[in-house]
C-alpha positions in Angstrom: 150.5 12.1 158.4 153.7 13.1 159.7 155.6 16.8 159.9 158.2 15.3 157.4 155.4 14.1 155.1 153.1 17.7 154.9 156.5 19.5 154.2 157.2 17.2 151.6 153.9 17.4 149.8 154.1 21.2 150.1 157.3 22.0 148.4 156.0 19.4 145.3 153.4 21.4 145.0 155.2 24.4 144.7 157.3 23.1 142.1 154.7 21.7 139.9 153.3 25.3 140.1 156.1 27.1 138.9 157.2 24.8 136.1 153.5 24.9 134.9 153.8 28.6 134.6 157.0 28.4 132.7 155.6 25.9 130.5 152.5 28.4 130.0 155.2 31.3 129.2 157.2 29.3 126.5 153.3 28.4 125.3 152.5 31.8 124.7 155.7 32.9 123.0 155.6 30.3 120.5 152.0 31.1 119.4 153.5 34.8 118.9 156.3 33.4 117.0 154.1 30.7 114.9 151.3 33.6 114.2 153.9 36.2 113.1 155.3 33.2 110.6 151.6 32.9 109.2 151.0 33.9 105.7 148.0 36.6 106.1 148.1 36.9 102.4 146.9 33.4 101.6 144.2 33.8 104.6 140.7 33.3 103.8 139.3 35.8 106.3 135.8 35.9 105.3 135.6 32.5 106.6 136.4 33.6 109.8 134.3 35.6 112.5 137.4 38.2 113.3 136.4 41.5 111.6 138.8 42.9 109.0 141.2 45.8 108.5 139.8 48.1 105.8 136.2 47.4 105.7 133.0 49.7 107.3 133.6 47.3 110.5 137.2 48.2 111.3 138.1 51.2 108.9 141.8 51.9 108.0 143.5 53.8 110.5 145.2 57.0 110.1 142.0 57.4 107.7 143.6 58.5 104.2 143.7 61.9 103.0 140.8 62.9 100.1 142.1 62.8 96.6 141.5 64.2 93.8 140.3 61.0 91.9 138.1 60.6 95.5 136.2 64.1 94.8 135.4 63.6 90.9 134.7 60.3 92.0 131.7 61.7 94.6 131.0 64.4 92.1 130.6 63.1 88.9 129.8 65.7 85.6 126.5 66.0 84.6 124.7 67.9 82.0 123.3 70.9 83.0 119.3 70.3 83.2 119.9 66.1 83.9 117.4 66.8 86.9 114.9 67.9 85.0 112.2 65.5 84.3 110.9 64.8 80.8 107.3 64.8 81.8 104.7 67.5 81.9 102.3 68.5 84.2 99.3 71.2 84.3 97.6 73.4 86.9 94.5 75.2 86.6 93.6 77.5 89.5 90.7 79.6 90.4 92.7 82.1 92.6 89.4 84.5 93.7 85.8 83.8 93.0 84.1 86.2 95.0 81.1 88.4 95.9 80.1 91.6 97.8 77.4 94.2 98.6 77.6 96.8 96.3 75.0 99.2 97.2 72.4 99.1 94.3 73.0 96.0 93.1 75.7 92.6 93.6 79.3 92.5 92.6 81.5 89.4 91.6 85.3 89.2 90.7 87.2 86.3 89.5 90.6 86.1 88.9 92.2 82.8 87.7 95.0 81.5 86.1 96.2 78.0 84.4 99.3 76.3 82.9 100.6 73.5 81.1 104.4 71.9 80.7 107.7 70.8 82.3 110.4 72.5 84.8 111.8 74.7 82.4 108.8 75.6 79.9 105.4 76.3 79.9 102.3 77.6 78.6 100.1 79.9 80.9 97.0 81.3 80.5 95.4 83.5 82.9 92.2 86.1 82.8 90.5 88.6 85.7 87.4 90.4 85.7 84.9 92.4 87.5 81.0 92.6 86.9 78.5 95.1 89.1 74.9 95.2 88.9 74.8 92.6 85.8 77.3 94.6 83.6 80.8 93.7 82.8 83.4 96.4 83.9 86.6 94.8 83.3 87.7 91.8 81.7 90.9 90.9 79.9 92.4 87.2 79.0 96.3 87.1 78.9 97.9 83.3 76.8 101.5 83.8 77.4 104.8 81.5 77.2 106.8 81.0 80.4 110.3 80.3 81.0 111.9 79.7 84.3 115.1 81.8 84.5 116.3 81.0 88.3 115.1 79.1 91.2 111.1 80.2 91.5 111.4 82.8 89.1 109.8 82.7 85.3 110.0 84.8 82.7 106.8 85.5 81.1 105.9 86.9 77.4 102.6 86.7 75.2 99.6 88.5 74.4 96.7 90.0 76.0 93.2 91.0 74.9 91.1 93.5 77.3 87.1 92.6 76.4 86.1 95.3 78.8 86.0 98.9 79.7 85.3 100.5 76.2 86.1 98.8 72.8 88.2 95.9 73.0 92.3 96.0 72.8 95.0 93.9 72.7 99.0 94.1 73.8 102.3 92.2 73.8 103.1 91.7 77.4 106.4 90.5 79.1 106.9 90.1 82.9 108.3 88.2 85.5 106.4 85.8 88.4 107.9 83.8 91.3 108.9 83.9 94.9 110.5 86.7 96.3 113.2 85.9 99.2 110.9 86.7 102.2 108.1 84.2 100.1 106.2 87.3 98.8 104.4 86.0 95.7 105.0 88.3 92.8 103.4 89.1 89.4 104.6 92.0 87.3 103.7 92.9 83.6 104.3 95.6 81.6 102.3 95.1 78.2 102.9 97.6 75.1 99.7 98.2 72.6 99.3 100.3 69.7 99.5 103.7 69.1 102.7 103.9 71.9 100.6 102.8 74.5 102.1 101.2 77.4 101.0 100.0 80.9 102.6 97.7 83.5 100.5 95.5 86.1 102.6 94.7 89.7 101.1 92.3 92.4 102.3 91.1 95.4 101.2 89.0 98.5 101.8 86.6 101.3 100.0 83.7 102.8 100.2 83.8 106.4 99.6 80.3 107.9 97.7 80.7 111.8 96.7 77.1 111.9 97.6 74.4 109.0 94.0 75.0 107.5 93.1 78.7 108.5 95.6 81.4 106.4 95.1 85.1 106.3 96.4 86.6 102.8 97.3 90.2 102.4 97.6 91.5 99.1 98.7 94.9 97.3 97.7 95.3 93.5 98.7 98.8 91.2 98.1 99.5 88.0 99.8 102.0 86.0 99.3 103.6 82.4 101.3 105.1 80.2 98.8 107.9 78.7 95.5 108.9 79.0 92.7 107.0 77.9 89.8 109.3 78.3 87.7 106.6 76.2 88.0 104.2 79.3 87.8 106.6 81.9 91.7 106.0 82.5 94.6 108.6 83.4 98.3 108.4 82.9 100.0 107.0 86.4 98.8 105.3 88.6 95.7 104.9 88.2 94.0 102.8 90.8 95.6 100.6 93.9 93.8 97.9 96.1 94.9 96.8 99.3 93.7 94.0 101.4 93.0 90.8 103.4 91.6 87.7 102.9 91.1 85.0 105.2 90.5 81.4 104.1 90.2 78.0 105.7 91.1 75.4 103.9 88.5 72.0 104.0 91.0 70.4 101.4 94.0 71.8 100.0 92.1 71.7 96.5 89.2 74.0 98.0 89.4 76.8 100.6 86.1 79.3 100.9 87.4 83.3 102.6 86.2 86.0 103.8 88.3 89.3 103.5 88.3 93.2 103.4 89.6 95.2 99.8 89.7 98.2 99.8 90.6 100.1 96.5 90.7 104.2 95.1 91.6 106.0 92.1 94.5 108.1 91.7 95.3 111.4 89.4 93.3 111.7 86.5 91.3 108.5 86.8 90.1 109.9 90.0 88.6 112.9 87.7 87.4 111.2 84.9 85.4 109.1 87.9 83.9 112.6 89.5 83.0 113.8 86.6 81.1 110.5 85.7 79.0 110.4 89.4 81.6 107.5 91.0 83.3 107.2 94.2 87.2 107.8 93.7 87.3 104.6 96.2 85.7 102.3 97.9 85.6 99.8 100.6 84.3 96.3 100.3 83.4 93.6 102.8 84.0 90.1 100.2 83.2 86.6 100.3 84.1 83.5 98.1 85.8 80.4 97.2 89.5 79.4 96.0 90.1 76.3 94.6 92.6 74.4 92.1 92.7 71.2 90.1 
């Protein structure tokens, strides 16, 4: 090929070049021009695979401001126990079943409560005791009507009937039971019998969780009267308070066997009815058992 000829061929093939690129230009800004003409409206873009303004893929930008209508909207009225549910369910619980060395002879408490109903109502029924050396020293049964009054807290009111010490008695009771803030579990009652007799019953403990099975349980109990009972060996006051530990492991959460230290005295005139009678004003027990529920 001659000079002339390459020179040729090379300034064809620059032209080409440049009019393809123009041609590519005016290309491009006629699809601008033809796809601003389209009418979006009419467009069916579901059929489409390019996402869409508005929807969770692409969402509308600036994002609207909330609305009132948005907020009642997310927020609808409802009545004020909607949550609760119609059902009813029931619980019966044998809180302490337990034993100890006591000297002469064997001792066994129990302590257990039950109840029956929904969120708002229920029926409980509860009972404690005490028996040493084959005789029954306390023993009371309490059927009482509960009504929950704030998150974990009931309101509690009824009747109680002590079997034991002395002749038997009954009072109206009203009290309060729940969870206090730092998950202390308390039980107060203050119960009014005849004759202007009063006395008030106040319990509190924690469970302390060391392992998911093993939990160690402190507890404080008082017990207070309004005036003297000299027939049941009981002074005005305070007239006995028990302090102590239990530690229980836990097989299932339904059954749970502890062992624990209590240790309990008299106080004020109790404390003198129970010298004059030959007893210890208190005492300090090593104490075995079982708790279980159903």
């Amino acid at each position: 090929m001659t000079p002339q000829c390459t020179v040729l061929l090379a300034a064809g093939a620059m032209l080409a070049l440049h009019a393809g690129v123009a041609i590519g230009q005016d290309d491009a800004h006629q699809d601008a021009a033809d796809h601003a003409a389209m009418d979006h409206a009419s467009m069916d873009h579901a059929a489409t695979s390019l996402p869409i303004p508005g929807t969770a893929d692409v969402p509308l930008e600036p994002i609207p401001p909330v609305t009132d209508l948005d907020r009642a909207a997310a927020f609808p009225e409802v009545s004020a126990h909607a949550a609760h549910a119609a059902r009813n369910f029931g619980l019966v619980q044998l809180e302490k079943l337990e034993t100890w060395d006591a000297g002469g002879g064997g001792g066994l408490l129990w302590e257990g409560q039950g109840w029956y109903g929904g969120d708002l109502n229920k029926l409980w029924l509860r009972t404690e005791g005490e028996r040493v050396d084959n005789s029954t020293e306390a023993a009371d049964v309490e059927v009482l009507y509960g009504r929950s009054v704030a998150r974990w807290w009931e309101v509690v009111a009824g009747v109680r009937h002590d079997f034991e010490p002395g002749s038997s008695q009954s009072w109206a009771a009203i009290g309060v039971t729940g969870l206090a803030p730092q998950k202390f579990e308390i039980e107060a009652t203050a119960y009014l019998g005849d004759a202007g007799r009063t006395a008030l019953r106040f319990e509190a403990e924690y469970e302390l969780l060391l392992t998911n099975r093993l939990i160690a349980q402190p507890l404080l109990e008082l017990n207070l009267l309004g005036k003297a009972d000299p027939e049941r060996g009981l002074g005005s006051g305070v007239t006995a308070a028990e302090i102590g530990i239990r530690l229980r492991y836990e097989v299932t959460r339904q059954f749970a066997p502890y062992v624990g230290v209590v240790y309990e005295r008299a106080y004020g005139e109790t404390a003198d009815f129970r010298r004059s009678d030959g007893e210890d004003v208190d005492d300090t027990r090593v104490v075995a058992g079982v708790r279980a529920w159903f």
